[in-house]
LUMLO-242420 format. One record per residue: x, y, z negated of N, C-alpha, C in turn; residue number from 1. Coordinates in Angstrom, 2 decimals. Layout:
N
+---------+---------+---------+---------+---------+---------+---------+---------+---------+-----+
|     nxx |     nyy |     nzz |    caxx |    cayy |    cazz |     cxx |     cyy |     czz | num |
+---------+---------+---------+---------+---------+---------+---------+---------+---------+-----+
|       X |       Y |       Z |       X |       Y |       Z |       X |       Y |       Z | NUM |
...
+---------+---------+---------+---------+---------+---------+---------+---------+---------+-----+
// end
This chain:
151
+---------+---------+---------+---------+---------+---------+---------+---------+---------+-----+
|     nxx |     nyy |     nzz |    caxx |    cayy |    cazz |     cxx |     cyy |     czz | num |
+---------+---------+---------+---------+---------+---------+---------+---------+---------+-----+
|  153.91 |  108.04 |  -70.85 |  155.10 |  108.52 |  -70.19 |  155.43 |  107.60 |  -69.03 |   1 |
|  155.86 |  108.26 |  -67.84 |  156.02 |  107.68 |  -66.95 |  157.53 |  107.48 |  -66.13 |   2 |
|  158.58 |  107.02 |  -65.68 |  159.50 |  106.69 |  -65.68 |  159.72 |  105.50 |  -64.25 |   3 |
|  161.36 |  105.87 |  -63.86 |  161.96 |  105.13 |  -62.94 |  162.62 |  104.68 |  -63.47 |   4 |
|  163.60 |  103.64 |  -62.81 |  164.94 |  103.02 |  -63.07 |  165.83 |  102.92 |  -61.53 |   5 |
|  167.22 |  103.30 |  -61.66 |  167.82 |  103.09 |  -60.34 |  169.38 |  102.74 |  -61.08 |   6 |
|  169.61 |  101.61 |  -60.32 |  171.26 |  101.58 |  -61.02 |  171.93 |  102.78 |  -59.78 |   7 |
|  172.83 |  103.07 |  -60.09 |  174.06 |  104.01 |  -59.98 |  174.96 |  104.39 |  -61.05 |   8 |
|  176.36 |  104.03 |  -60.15 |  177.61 |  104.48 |  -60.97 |  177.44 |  103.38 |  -62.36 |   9 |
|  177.40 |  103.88 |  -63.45 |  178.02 |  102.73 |  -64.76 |  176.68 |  102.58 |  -65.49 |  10 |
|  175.93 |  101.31 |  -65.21 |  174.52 |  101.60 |  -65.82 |  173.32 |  102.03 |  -65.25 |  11 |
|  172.28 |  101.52 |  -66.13 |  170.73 |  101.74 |  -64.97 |  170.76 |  103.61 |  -65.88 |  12 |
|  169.70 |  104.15 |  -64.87 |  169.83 |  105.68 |  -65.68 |  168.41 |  105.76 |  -65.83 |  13 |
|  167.58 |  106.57 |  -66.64 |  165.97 |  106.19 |  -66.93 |  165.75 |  107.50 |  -66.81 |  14 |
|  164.79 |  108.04 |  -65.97 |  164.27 |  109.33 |  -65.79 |  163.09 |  109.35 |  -66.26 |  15 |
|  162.51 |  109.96 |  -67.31 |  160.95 |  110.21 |  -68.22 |  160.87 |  111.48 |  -67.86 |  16 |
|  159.15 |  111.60 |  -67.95 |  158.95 |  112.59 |  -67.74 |  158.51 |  113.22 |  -69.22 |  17 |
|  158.84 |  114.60 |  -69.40 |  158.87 |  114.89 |  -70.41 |  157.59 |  115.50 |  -70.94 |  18 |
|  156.82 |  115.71 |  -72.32 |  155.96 |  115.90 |  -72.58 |  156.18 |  116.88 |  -73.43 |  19 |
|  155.17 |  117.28 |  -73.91 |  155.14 |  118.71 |  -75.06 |  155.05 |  117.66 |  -76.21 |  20 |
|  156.02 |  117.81 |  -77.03 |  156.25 |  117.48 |  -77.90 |  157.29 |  116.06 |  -77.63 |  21 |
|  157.60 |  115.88 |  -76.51 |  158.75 |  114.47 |  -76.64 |  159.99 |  114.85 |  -77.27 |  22 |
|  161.23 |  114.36 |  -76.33 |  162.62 |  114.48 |  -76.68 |  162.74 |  115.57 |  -76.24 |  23 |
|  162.50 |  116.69 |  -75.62 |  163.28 |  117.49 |  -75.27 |  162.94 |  119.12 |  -76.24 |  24 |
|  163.62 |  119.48 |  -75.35 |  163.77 |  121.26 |  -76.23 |  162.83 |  121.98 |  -75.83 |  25 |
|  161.55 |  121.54 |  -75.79 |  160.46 |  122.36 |  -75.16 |  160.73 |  124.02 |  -74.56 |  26 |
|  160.27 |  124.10 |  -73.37 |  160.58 |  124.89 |  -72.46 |  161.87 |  125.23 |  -71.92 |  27 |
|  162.66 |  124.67 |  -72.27 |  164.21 |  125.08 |  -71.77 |  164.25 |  124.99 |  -70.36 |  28 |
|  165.14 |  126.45 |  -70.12 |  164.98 |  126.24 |  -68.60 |  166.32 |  125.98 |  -67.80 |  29 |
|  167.44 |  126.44 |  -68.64 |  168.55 |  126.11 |  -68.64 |  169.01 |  124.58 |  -68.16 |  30 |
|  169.16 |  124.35 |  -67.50 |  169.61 |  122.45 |  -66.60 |  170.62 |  122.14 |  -68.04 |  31 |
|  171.47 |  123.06 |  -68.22 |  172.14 |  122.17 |  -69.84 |  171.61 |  122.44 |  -70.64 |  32 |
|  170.62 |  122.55 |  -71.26 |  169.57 |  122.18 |  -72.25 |  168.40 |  121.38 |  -72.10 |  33 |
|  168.24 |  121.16 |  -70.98 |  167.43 |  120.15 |  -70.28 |  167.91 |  118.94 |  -70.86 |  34 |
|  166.75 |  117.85 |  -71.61 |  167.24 |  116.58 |  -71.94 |  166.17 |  115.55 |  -71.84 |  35 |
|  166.26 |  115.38 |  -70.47 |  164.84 |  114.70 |  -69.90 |  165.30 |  113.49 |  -68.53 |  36 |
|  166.53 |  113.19 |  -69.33 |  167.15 |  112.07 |  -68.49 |  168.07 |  111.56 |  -69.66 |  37 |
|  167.67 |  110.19 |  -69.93 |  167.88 |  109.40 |  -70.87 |  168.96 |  108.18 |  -70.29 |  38 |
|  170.19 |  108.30 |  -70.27 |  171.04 |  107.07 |  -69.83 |  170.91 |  105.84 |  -71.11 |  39 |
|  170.94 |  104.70 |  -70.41 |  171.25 |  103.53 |  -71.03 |  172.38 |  103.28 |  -71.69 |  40 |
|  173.24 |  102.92 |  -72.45 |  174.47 |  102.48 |  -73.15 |  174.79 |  101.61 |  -73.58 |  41 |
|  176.10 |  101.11 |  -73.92 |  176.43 |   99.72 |  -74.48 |  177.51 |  100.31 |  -75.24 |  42 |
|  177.64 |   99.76 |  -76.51 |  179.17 |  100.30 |  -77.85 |  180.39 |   99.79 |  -77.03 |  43 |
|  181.69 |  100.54 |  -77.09 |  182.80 |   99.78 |  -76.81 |  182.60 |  100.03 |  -74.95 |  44 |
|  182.03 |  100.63 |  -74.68 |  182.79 |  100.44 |  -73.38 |  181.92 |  102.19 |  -73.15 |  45 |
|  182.79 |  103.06 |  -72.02 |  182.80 |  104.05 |  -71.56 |  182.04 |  104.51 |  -71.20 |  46 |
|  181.18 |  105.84 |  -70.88 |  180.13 |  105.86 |  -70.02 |  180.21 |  107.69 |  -69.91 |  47 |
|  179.33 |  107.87 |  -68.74 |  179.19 |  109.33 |  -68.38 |  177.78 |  109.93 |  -68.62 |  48 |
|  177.70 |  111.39 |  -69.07 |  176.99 |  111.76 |  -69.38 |  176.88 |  113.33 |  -68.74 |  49 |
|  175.70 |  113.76 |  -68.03 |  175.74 |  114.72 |  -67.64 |  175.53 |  116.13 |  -68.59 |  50 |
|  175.74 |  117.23 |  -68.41 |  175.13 |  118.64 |  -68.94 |  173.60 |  118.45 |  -68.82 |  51 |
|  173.09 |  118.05 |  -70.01 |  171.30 |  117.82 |  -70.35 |  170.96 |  117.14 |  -70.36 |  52 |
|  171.97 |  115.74 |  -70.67 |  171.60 |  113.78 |  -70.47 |  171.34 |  113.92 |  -72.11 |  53 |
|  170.38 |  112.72 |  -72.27 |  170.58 |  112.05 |  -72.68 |  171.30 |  110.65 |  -73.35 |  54 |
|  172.09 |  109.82 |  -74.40 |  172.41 |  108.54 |  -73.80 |  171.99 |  108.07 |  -75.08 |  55 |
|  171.32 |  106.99 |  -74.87 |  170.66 |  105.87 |  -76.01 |  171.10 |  104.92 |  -75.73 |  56 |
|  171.29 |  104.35 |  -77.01 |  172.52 |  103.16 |  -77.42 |  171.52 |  101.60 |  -77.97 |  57 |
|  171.00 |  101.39 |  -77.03 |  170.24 |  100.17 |  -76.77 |  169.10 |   99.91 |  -77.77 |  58 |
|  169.06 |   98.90 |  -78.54 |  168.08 |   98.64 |  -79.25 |  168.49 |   99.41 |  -80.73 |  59 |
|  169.62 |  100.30 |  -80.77 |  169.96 |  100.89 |  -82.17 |  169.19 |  102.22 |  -82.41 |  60 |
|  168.80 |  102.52 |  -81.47 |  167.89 |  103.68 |  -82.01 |  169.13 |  104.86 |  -81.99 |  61 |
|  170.64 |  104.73 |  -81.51 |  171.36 |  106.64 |  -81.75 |  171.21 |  107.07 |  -80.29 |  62 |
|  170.84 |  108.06 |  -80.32 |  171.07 |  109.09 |  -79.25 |  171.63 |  110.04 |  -79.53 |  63 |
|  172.34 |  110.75 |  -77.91 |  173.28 |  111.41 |  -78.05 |  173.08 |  112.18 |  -76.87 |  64 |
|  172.60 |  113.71 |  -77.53 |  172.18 |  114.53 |  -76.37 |  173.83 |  115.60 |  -75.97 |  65 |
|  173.84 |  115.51 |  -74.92 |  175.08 |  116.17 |  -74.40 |  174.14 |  117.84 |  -73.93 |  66 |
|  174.34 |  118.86 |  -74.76 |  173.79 |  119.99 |  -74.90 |  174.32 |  120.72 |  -73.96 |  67 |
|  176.06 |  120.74 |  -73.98 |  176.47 |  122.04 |  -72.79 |  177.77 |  122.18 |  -73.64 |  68 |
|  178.77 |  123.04 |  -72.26 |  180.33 |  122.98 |  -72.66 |  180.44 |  124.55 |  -73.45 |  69 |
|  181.12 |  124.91 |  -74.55 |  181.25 |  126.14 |  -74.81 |  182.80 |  126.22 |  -75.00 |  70 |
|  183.68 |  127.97 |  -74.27 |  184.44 |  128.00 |  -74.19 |  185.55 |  127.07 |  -73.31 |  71 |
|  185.05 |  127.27 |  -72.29 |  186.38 |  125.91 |  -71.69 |  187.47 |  126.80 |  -71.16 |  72 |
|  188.14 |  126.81 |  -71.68 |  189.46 |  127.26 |  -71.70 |  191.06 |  126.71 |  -70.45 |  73 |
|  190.13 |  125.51 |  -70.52 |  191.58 |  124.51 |  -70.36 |  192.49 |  124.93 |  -68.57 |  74 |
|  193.38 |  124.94 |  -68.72 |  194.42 |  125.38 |  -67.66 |  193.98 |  124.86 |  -66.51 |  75 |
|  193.55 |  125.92 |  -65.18 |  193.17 |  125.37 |  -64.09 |  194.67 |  124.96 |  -63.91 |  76 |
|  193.72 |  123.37 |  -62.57 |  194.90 |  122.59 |  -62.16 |  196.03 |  123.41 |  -61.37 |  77 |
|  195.61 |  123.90 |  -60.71 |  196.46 |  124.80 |  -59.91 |  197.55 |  126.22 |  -60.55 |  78 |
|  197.26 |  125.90 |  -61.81 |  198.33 |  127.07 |  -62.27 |  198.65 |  126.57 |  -63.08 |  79 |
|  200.48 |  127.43 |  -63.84 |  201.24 |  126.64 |  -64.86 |  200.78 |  127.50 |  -65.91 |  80 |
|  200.70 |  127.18 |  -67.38 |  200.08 |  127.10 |  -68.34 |  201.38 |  127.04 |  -69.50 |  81 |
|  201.00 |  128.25 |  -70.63 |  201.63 |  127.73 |  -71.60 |  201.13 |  127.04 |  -72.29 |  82 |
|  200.07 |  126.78 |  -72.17 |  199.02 |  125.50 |  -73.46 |  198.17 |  125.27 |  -71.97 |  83 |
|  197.41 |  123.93 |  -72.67 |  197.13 |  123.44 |  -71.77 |  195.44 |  123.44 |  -71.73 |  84 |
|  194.81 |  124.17 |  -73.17 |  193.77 |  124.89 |  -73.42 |  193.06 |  124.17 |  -73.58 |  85 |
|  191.46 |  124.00 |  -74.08 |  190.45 |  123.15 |  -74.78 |  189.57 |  123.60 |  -73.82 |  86 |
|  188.06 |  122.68 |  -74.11 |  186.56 |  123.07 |  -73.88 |  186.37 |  122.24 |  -75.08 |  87 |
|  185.04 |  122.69 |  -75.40 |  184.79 |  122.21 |  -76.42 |  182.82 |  121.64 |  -76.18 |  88 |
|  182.77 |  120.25 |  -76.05 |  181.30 |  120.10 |  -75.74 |  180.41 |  119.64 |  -76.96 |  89 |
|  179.33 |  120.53 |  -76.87 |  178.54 |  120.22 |  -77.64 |  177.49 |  119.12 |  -77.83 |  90 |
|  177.57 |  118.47 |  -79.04 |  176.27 |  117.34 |  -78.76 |  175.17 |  117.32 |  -79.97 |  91 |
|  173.98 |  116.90 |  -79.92 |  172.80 |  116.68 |  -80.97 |  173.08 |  115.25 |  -81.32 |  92 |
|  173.40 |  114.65 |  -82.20 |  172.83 |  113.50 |  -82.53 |  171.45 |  112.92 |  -83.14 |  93 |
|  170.98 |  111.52 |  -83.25 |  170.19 |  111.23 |  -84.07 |  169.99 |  109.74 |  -84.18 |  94 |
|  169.45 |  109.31 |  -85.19 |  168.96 |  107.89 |  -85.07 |  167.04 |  107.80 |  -85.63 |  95 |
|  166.60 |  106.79 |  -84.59 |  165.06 |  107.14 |  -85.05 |  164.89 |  108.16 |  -84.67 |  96 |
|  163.66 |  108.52 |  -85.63 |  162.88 |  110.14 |  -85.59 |  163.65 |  111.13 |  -86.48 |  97 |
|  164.69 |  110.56 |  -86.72 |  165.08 |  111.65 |  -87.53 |  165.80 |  112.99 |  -86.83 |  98 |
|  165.82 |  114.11 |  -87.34 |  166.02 |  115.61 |  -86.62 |  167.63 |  115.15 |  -85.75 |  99 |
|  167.66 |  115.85 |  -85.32 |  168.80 |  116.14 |  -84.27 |  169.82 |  116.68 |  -85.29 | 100 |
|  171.29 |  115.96 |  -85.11 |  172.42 |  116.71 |  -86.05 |  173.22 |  117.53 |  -84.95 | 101 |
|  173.50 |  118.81 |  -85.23 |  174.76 |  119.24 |  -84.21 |  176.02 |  118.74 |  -84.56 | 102 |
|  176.85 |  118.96 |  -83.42 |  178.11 |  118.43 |  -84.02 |  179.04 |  118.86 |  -82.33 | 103 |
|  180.32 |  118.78 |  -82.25 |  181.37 |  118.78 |  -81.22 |  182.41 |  117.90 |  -81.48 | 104 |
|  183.10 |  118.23 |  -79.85 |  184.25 |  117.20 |  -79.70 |  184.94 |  117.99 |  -78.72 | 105 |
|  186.31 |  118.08 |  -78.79 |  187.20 |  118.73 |  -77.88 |  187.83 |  118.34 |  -76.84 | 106 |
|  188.11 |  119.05 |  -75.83 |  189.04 |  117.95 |  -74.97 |  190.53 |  117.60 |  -75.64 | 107 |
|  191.28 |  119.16 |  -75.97 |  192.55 |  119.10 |  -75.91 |  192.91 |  118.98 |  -77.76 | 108 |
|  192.24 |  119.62 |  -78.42 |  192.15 |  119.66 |  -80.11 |  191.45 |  119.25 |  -81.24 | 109 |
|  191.37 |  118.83 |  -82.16 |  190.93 |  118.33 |  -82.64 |  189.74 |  119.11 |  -83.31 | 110 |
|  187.97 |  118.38 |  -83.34 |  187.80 |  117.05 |  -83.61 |  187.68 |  116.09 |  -82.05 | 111 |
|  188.03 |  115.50 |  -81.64 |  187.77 |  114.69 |  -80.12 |  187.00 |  113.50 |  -80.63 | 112 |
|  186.86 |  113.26 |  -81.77 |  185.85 |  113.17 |  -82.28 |  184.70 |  112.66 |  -83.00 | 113 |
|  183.61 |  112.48 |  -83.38 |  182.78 |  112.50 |  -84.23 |  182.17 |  111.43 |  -84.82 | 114 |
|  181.98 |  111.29 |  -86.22 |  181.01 |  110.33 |  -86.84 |  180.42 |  110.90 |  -87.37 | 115 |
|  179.40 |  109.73 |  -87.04 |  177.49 |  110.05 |  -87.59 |  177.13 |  108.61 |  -87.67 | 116 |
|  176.25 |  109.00 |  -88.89 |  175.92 |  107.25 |  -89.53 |  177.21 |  106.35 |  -89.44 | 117 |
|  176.53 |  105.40 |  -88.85 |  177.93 |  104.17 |  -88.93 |  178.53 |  104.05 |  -87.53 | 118 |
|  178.17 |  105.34 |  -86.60 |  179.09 |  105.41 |  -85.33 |  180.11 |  106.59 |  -85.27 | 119 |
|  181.34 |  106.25 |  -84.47 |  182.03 |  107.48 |  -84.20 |  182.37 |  107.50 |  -82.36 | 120 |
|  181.95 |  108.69 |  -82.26 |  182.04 |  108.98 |  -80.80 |  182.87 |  110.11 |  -80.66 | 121 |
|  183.87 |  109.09 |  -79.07 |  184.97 |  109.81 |  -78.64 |  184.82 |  110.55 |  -77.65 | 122 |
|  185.00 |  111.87 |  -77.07 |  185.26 |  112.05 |  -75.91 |  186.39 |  111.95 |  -75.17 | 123 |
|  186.43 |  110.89 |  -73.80 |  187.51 |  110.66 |  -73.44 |  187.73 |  111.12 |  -72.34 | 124 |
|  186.91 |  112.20 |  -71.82 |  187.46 |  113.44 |  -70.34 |  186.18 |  114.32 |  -69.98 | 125 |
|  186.30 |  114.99 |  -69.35 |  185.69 |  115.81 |  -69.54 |  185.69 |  116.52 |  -68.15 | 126 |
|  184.80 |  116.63 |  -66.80 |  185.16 |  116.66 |  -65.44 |  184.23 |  117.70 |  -65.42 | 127 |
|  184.41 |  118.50 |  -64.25 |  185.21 |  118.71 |  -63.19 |  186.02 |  119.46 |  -64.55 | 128 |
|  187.45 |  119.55 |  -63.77 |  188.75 |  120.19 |  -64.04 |  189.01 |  121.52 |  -63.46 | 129 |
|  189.07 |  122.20 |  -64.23 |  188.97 |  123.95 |  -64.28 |  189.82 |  123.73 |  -62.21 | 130 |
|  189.72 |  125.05 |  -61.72 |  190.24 |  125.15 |  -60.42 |  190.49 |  126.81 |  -60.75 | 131 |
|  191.60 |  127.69 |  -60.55 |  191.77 |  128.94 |  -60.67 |  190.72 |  129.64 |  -59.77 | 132 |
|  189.94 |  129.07 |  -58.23 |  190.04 |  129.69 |  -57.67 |  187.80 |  129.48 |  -57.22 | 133 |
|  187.53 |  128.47 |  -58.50 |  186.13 |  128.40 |  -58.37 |  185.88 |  128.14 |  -59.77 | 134 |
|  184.38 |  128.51 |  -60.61 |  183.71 |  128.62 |  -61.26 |  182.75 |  127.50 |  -61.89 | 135 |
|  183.07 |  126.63 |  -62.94 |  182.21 |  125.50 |  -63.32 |  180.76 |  126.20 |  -63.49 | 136 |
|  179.66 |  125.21 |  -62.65 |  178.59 |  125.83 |  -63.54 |  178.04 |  124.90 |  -64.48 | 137 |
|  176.95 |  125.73 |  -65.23 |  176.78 |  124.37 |  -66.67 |  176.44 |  122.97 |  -66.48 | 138 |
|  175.60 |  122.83 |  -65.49 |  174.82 |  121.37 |  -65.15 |  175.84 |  120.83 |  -64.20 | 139 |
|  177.28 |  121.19 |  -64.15 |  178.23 |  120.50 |  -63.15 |  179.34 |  119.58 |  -64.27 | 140 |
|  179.13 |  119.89 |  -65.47 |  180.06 |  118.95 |  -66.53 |  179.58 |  117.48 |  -66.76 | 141 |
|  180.42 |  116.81 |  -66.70 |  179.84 |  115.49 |  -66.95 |  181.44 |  114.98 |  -68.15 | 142 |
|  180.48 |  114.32 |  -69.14 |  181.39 |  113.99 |  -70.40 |  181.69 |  112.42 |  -70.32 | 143 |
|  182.98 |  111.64 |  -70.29 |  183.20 |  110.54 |  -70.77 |  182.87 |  110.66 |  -71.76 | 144 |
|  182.42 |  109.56 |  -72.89 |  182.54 |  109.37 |  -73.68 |  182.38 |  107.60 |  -74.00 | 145 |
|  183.17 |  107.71 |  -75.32 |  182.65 |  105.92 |  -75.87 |  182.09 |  106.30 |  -77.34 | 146 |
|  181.22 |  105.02 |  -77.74 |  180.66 |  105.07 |  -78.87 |  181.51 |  103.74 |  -79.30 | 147 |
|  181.77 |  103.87 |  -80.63 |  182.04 |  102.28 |  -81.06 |  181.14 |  102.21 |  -82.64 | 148 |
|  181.20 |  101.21 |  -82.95 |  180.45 |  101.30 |  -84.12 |  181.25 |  100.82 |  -85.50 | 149 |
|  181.36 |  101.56 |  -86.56 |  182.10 |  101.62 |  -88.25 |  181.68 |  100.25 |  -88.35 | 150 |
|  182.93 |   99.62 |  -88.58 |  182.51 |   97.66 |  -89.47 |  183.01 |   98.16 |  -90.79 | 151 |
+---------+---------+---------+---------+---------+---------+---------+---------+---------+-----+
// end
């Protein structure tokens, strides 16, 4: 496997190229099911993740594939709202070789979110922000999130 490194924004980001049979969802053609960009991570502090990232959590072996947003609901900025509405993003977990777990996290409701093994991961925003008057597309979401780890 062959691979770059470029820092930008929070962290070096690692681009592999993907193989039949690696990390990814073989043949997906979908950009948010695409998971053939692997970000770097550190516990306890914040990081971004695109629609079809990857993020691996250093020498621990969890990854955390950010799959794609379903239902985003949440109140474009530009209009008043009686609720202020959810998206809800989906993620795979895993540690090692072991299978991929599904699981979610919400923006506005609960679960925001998730433990697996001895980590729990938050999502803490969730961008771009609905606009009444344009259309998110899937590979345009990018997820805060933090990992911290269960003592």
């Amino acid at each position: 496997m062959s691979g770059w490194f470029s820092e930008s924004g929070r962290g070096a980001r690692v681009v592999l190229a993907v193989l039949a049979g690696g990390i990814a969802c073989g043949g997906a053609t979908d950009p948010a099911e695409r998971t053939d960009v692997v970000v770097q991570v550190a516990a306890d502090a914040p990081f971004q993740l695109r629609a079809g990232e990857i993020a691996s959590l250093g020498t621990d072996g969890l990854m955390i594939a950010f799959r794609r947003v379903e239902g985003d609901s949440r109140c474009p900025s530009d209009v008043t709202c009686v609720w202020s509405g959810d998206a809800k993003v989906v993620l795979d977990l895993t540690v090692g070789r072991a299978a991929w777990t599904g699981s979610a996290v919400h923006t506005h409701v609960e679960p925001r979110t998730v433990t697996f093994r001895d980590y729990r991961i938050e999502l803490l925003d969730l961008a771009p922000y609905p606009v009444s008057t344009q259309q998110i597309q899937a590979n345009d979401y990018v997820a805060t999130l933090e990992i911290r780890q269960n003592r």
